[in-house]
PDB file of N, CA, C and O in Angstrom:
ATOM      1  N   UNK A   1      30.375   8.474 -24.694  1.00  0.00           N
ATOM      2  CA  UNK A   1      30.986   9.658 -25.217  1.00  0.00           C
ATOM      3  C   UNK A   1      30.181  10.905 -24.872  1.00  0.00           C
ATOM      4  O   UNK A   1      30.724  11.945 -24.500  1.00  0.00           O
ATOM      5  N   UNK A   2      28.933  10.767 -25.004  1.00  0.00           N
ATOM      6  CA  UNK A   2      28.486  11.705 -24.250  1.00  0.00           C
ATOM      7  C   UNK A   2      28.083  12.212 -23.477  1.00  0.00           C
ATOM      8  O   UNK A   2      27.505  13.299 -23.474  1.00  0.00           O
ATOM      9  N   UNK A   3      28.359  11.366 -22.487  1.00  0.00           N
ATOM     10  CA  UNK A   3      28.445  11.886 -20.870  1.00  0.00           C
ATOM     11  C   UNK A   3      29.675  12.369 -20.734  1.00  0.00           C
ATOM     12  O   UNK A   3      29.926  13.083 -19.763  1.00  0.00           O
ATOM     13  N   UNK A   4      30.395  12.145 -21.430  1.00  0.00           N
ATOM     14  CA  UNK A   4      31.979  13.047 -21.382  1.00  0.00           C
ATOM     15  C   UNK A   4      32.189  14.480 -21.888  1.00  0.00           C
ATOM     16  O   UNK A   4      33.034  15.230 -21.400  1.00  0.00           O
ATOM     17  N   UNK A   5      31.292  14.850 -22.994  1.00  0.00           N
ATOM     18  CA  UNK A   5      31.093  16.207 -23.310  1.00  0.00           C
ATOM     19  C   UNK A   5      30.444  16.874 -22.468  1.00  0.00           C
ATOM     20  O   UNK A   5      30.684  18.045 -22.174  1.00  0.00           O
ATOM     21  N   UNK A   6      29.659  16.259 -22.058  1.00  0.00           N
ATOM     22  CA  UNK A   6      28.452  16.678 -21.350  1.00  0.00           C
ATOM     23  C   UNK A   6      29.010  17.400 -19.968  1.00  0.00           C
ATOM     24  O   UNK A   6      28.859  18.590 -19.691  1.00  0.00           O
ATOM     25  N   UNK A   7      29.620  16.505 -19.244  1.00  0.00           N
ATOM     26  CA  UNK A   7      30.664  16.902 -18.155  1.00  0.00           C
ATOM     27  C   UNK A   7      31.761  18.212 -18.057  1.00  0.00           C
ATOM     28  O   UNK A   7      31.957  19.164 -17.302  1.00  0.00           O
ATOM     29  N   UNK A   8      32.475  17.522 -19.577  1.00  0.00           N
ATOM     30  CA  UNK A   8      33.668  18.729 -19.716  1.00  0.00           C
ATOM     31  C   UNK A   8      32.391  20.290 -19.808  1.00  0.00           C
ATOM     32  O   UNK A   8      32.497  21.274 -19.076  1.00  0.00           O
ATOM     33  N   UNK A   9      31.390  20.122 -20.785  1.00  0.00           N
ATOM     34  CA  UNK A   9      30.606  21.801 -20.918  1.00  0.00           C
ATOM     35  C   UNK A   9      30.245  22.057 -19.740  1.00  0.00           C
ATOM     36  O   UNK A   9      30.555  23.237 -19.579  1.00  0.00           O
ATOM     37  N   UNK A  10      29.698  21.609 -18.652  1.00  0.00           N
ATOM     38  CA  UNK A  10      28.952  21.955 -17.131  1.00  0.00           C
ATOM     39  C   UNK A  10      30.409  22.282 -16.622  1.00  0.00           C
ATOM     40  O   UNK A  10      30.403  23.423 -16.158  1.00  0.00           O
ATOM     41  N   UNK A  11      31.841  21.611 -16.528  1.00  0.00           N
ATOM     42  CA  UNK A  11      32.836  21.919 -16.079  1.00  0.00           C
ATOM     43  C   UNK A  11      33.518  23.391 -16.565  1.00  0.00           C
ATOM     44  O   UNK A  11      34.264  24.104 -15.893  1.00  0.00           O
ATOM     45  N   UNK A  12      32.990  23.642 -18.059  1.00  0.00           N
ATOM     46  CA  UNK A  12      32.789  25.089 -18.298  1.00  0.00           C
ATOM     47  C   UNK A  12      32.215  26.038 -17.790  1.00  0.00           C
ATOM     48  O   UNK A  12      32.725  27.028 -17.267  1.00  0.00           O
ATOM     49  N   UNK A  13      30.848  25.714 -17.954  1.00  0.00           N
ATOM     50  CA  UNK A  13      30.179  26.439 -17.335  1.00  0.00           C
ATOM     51  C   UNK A  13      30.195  27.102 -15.438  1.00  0.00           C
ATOM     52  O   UNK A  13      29.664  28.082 -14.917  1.00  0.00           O
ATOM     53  N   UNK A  14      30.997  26.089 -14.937  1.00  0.00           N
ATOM     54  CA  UNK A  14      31.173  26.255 -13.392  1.00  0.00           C
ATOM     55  C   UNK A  14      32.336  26.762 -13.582  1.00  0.00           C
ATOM     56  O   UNK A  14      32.605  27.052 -12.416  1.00  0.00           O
ATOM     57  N   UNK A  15      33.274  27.101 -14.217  1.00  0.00           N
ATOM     58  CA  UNK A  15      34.135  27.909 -14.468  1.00  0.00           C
ATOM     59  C   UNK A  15      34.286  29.481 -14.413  1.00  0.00           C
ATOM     60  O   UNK A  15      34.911  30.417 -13.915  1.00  0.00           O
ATOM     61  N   UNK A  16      32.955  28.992 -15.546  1.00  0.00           N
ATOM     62  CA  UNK A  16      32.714  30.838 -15.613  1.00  0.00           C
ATOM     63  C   UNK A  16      32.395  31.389 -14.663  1.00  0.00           C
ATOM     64  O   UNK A  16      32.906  32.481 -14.417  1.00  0.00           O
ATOM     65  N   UNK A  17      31.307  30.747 -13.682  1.00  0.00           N
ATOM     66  CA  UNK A  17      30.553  31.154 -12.587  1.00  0.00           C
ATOM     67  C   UNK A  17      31.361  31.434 -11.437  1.00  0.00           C
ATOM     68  O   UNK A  17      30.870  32.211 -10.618  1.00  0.00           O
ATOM     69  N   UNK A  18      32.927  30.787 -11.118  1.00  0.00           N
ATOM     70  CA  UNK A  18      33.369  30.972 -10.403  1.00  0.00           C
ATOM     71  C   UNK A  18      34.177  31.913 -11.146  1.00  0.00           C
ATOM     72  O   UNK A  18      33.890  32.992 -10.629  1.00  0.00           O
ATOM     73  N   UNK A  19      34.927  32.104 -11.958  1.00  0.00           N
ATOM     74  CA  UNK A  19      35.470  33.489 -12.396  1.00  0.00           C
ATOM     75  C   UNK A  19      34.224  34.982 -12.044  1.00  0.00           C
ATOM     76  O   UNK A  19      34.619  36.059 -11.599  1.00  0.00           O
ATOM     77  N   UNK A  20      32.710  34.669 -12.380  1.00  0.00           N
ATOM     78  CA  UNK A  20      32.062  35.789 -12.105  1.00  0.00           C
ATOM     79  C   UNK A  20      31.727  36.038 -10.735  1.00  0.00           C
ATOM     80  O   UNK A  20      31.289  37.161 -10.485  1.00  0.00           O
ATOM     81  N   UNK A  21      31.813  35.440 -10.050  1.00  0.00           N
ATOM     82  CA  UNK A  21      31.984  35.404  -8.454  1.00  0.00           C
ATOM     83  C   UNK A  21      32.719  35.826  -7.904  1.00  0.00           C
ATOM     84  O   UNK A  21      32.515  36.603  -6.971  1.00  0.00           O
ATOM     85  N   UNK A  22      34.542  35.209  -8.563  1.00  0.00           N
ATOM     86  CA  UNK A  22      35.325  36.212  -8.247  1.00  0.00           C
ATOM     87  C   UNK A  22      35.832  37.272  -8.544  1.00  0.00           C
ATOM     88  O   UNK A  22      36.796  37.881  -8.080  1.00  0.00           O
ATOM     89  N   UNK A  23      34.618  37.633  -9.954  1.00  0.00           N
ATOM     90  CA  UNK A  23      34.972  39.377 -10.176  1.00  0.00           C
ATOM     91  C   UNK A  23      33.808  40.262  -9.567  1.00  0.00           C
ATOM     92  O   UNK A  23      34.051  41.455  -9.387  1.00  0.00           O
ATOM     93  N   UNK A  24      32.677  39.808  -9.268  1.00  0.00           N
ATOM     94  CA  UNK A  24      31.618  40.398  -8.775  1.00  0.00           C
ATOM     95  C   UNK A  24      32.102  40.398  -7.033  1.00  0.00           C
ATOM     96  O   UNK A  24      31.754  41.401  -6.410  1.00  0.00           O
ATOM     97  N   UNK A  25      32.721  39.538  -6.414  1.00  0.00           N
ATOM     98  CA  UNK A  25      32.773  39.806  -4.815  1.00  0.00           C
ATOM     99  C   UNK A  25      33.296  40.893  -4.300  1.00  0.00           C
ATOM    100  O   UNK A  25      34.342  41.191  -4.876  1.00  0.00           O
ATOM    101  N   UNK A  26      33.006  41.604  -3.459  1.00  0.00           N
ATOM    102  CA  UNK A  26      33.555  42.655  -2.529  1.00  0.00           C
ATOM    103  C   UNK A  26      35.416  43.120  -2.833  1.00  0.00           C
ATOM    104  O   UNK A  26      35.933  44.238  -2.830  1.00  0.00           O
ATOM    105  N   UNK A  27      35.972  41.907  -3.044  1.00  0.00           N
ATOM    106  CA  UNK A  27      37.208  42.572  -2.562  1.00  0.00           C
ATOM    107  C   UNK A  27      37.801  43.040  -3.911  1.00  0.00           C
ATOM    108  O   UNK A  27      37.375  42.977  -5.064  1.00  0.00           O
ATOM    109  N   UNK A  28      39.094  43.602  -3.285  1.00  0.00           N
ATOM    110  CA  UNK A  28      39.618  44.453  -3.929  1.00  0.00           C
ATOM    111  C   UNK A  28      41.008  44.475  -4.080  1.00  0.00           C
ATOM    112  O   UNK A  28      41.774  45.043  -3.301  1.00  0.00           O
ATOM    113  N   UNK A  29      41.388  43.755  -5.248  1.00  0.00           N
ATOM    114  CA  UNK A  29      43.192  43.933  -5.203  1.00  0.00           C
ATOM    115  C   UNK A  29      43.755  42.944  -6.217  1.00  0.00           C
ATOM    116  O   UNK A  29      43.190  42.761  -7.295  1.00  0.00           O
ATOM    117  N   UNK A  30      45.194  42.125  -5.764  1.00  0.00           N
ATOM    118  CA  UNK A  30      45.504  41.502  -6.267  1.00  0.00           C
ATOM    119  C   UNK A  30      44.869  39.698  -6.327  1.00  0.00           C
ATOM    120  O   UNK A  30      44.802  38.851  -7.217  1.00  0.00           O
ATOM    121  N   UNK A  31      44.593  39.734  -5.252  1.00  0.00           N
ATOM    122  CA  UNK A  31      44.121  38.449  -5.151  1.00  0.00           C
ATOM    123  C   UNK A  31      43.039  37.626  -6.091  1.00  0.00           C
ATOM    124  O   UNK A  31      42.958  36.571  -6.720  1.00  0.00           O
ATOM    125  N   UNK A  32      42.034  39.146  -5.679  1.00  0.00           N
ATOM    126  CA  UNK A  32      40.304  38.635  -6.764  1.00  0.00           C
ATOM    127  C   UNK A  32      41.120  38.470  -7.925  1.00  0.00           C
ATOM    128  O   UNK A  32      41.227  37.264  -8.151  1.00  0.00           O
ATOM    129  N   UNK A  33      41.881  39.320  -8.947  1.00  0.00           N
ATOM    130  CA  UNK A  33      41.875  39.251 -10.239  1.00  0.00           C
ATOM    131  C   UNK A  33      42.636  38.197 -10.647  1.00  0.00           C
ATOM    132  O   UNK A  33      42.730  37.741 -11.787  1.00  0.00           O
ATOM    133  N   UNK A  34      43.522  37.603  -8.999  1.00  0.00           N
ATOM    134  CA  UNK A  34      44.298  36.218 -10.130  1.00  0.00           C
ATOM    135  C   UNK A  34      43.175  34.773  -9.736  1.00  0.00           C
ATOM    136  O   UNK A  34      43.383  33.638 -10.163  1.00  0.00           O
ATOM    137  N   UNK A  35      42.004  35.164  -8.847  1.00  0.00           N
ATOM    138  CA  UNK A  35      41.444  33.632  -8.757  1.00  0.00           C
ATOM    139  C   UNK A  35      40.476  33.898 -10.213  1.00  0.00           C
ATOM    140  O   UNK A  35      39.780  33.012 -10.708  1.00  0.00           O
ATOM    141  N   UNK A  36      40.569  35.011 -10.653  1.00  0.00           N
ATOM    142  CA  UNK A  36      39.589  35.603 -11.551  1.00  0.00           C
ATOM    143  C   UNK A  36      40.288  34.902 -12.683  1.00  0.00           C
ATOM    144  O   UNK A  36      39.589  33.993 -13.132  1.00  0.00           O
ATOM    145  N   UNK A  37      41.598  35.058 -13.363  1.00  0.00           N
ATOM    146  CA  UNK A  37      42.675  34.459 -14.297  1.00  0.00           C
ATOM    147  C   UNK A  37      42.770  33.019 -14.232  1.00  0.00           C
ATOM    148  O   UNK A  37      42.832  32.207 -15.155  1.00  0.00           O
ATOM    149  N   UNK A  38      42.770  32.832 -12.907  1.00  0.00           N
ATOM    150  CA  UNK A  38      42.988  31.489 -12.965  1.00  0.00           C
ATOM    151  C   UNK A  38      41.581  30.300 -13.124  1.00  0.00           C
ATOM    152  O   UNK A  38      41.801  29.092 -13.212  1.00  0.00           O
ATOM    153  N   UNK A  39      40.369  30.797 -13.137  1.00  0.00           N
ATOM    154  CA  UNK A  39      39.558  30.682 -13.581  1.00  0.00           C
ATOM    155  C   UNK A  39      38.931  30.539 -14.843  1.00  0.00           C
ATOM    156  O   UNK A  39      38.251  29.562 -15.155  1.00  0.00           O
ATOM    157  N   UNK A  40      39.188  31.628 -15.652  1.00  0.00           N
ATOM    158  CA  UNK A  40      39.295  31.850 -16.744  1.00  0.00           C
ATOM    159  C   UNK A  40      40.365  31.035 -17.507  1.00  0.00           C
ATOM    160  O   UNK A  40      40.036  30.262 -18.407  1.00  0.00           O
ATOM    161  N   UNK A  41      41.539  31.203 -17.167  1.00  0.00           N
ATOM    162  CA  UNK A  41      42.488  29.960 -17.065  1.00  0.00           C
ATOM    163  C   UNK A  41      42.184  28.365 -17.719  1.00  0.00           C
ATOM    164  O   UNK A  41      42.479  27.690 -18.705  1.00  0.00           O
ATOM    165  N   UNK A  42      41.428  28.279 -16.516  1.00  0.00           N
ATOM    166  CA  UNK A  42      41.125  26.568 -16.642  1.00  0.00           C
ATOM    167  C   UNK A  42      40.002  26.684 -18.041  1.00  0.00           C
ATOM    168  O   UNK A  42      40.122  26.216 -19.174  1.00  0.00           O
ATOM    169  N   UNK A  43      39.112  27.344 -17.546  1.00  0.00           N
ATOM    170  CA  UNK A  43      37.897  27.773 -18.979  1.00  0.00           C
ATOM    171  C   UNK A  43      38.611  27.340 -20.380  1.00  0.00           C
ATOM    172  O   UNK A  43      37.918  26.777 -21.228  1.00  0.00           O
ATOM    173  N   UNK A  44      39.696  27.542 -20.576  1.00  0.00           N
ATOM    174  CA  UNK A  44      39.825  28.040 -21.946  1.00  0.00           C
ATOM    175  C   UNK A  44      40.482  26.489 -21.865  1.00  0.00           C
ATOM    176  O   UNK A  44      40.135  25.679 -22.724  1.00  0.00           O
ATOM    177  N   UNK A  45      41.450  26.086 -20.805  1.00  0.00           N
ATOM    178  CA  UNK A  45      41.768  24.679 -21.116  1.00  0.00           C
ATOM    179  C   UNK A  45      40.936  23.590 -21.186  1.00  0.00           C
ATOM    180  O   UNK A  45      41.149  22.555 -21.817  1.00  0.00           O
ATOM    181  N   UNK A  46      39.869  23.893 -20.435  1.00  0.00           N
ATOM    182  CA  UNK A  46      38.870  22.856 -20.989  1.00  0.00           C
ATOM    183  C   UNK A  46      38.253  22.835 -21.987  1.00  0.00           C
ATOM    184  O   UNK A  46      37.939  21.815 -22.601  1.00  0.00           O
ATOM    185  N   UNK A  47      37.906  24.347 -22.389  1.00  0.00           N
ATOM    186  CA  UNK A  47      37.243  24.856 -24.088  1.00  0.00           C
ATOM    187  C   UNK A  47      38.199  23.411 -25.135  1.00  0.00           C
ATOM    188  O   UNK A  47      37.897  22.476 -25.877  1.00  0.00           O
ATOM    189  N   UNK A  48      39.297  23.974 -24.623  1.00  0.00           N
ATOM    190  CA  UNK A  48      40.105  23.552 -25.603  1.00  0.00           C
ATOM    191  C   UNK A  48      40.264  21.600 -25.600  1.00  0.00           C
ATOM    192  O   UNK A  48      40.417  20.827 -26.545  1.00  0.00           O
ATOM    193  N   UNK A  49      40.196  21.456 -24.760  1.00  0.00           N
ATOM    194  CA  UNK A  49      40.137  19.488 -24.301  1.00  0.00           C
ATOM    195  C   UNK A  49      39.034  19.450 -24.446  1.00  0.00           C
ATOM    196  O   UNK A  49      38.890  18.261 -24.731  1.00  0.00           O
ATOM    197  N   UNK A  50      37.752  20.022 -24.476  1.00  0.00           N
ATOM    198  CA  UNK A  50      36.622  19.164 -25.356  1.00  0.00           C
ATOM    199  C   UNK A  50      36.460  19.142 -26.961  1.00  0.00           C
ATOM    200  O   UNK A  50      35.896  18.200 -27.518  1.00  0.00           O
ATOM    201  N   UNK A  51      37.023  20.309 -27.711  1.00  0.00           N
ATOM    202  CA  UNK A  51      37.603  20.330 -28.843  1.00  0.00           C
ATOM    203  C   UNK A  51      38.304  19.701 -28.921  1.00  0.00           C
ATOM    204  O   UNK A  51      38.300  19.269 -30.074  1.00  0.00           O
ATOM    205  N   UNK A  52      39.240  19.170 -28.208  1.00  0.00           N
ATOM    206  CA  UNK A  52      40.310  17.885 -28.886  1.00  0.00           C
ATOM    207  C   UNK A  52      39.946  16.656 -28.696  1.00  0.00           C
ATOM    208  O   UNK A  52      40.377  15.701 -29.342  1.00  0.00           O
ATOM    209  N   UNK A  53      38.849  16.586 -27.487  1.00  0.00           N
ATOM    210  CA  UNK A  53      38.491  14.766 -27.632  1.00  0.00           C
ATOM    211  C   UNK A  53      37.321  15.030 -28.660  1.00  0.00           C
ATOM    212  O   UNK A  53      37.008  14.025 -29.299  1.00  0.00           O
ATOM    213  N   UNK A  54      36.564  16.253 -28.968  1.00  0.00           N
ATOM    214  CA  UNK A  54      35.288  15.556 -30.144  1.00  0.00           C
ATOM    215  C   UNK A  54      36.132  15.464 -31.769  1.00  0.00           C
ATOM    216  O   UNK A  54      35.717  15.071 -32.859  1.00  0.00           O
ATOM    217  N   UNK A  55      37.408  15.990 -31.361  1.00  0.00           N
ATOM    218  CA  UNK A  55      38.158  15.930 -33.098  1.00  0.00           C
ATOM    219  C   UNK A  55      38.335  14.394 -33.094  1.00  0.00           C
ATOM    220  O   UNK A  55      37.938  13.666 -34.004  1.00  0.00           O
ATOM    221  N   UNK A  56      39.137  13.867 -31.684  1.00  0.00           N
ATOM    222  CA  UNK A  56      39.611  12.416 -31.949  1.00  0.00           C
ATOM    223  C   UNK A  56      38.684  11.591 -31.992  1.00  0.00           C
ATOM    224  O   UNK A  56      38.747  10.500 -32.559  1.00  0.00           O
ATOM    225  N   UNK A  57      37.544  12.125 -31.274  1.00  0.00           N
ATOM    226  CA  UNK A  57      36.258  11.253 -31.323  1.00  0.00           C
ATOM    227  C   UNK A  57      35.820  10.513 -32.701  1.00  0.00           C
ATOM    228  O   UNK A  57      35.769   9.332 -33.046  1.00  0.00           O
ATOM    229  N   UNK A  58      35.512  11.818 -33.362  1.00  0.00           N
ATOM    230  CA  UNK A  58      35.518  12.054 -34.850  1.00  0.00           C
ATOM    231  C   UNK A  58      35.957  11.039 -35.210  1.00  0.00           C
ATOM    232  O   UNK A  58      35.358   9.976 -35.370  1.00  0.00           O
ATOM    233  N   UNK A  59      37.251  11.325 -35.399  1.00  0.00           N
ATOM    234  CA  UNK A  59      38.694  10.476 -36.374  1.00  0.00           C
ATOM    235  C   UNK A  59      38.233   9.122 -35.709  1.00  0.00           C
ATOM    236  O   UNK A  59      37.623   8.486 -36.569  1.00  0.00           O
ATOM    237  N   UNK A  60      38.280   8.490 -34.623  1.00  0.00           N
ATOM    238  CA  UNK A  60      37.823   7.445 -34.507  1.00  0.00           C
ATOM    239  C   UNK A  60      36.727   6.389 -34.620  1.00  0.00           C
ATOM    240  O   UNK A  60      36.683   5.160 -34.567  1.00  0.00           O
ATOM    241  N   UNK A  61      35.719   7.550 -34.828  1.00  0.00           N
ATOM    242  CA  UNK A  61      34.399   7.112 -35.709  1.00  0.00           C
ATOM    243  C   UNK A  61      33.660   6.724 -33.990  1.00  0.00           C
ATOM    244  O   UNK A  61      32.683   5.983 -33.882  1.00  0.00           O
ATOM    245  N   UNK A  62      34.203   7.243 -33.031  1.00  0.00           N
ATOM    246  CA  UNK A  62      33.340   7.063 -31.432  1.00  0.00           C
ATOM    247  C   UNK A  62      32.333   8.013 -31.676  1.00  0.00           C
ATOM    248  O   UNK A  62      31.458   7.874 -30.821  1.00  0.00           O
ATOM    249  N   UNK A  63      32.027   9.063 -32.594  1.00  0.00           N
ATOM    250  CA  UNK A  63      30.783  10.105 -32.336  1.00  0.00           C
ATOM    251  C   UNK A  63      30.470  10.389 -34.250  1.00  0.00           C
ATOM    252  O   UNK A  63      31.283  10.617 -35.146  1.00  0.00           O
ATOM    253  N   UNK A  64      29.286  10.277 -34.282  1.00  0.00           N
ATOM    254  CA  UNK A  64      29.059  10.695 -35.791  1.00  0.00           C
ATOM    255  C   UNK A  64      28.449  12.409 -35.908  1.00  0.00           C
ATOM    256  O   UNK A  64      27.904  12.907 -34.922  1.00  0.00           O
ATOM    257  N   UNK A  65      28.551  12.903 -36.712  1.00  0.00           N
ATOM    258  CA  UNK A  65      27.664  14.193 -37.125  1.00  0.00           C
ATOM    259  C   UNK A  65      26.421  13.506 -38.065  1.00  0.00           C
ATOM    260  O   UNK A  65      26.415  12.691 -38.988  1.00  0.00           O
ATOM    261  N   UNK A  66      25.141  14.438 -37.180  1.00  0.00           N
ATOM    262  CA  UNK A  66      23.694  14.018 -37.925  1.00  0.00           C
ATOM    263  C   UNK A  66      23.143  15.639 -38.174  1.00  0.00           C
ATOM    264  O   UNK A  66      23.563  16.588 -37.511  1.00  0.00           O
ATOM    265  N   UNK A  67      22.335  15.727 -39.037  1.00  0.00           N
ATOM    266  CA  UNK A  67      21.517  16.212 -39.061  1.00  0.00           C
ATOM    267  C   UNK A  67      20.315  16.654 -38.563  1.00  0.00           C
ATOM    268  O   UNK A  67      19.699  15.682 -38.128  1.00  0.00           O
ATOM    269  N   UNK A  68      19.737  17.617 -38.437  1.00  0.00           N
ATOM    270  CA  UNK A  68      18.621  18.311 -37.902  1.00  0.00           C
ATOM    271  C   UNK A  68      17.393  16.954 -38.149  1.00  0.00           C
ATOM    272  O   UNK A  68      17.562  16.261 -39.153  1.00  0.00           O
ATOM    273  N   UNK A  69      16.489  16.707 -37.447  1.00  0.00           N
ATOM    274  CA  UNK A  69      15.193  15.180 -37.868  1.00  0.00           C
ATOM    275  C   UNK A  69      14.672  15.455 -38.321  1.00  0.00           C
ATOM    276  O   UNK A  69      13.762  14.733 -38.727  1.00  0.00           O
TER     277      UNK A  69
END
């Protein structure tokens, strides 16, 4: 299970980086701002699918919540 979170957050994180890549590059128009959307795009769908597998996780008792050691 948690090599699966682990994955989906780095799959975030390379998200962003390519959304800031394609707002930081040279060009100029329509193009940058939709690889920019569509970037951002995926971001939020994955935000959102690792929030839904750690809920079912949860409910299934595959991941516990601990405390600080």
């Amino acid at each position: 299970m948690e090599i699966v979170i682990v994955v989906l957050l780095v799959a975030v994180v390379a998200s962003l980086g390519h959304a800031l890549t394609s707002m930081s590059s040279g060009e100029v128009g329509i193009a940058r701002s939709h690889r920019m959307a569509q970037a951002l795009t995926v971001r939020i769908a994955l935000s959102v699918a690792l929030f839904a597998f750690m809920l079912v996780s949860y409910h299934f008792g595959w991941i516990q919540p601990h405390g600080p050691h």
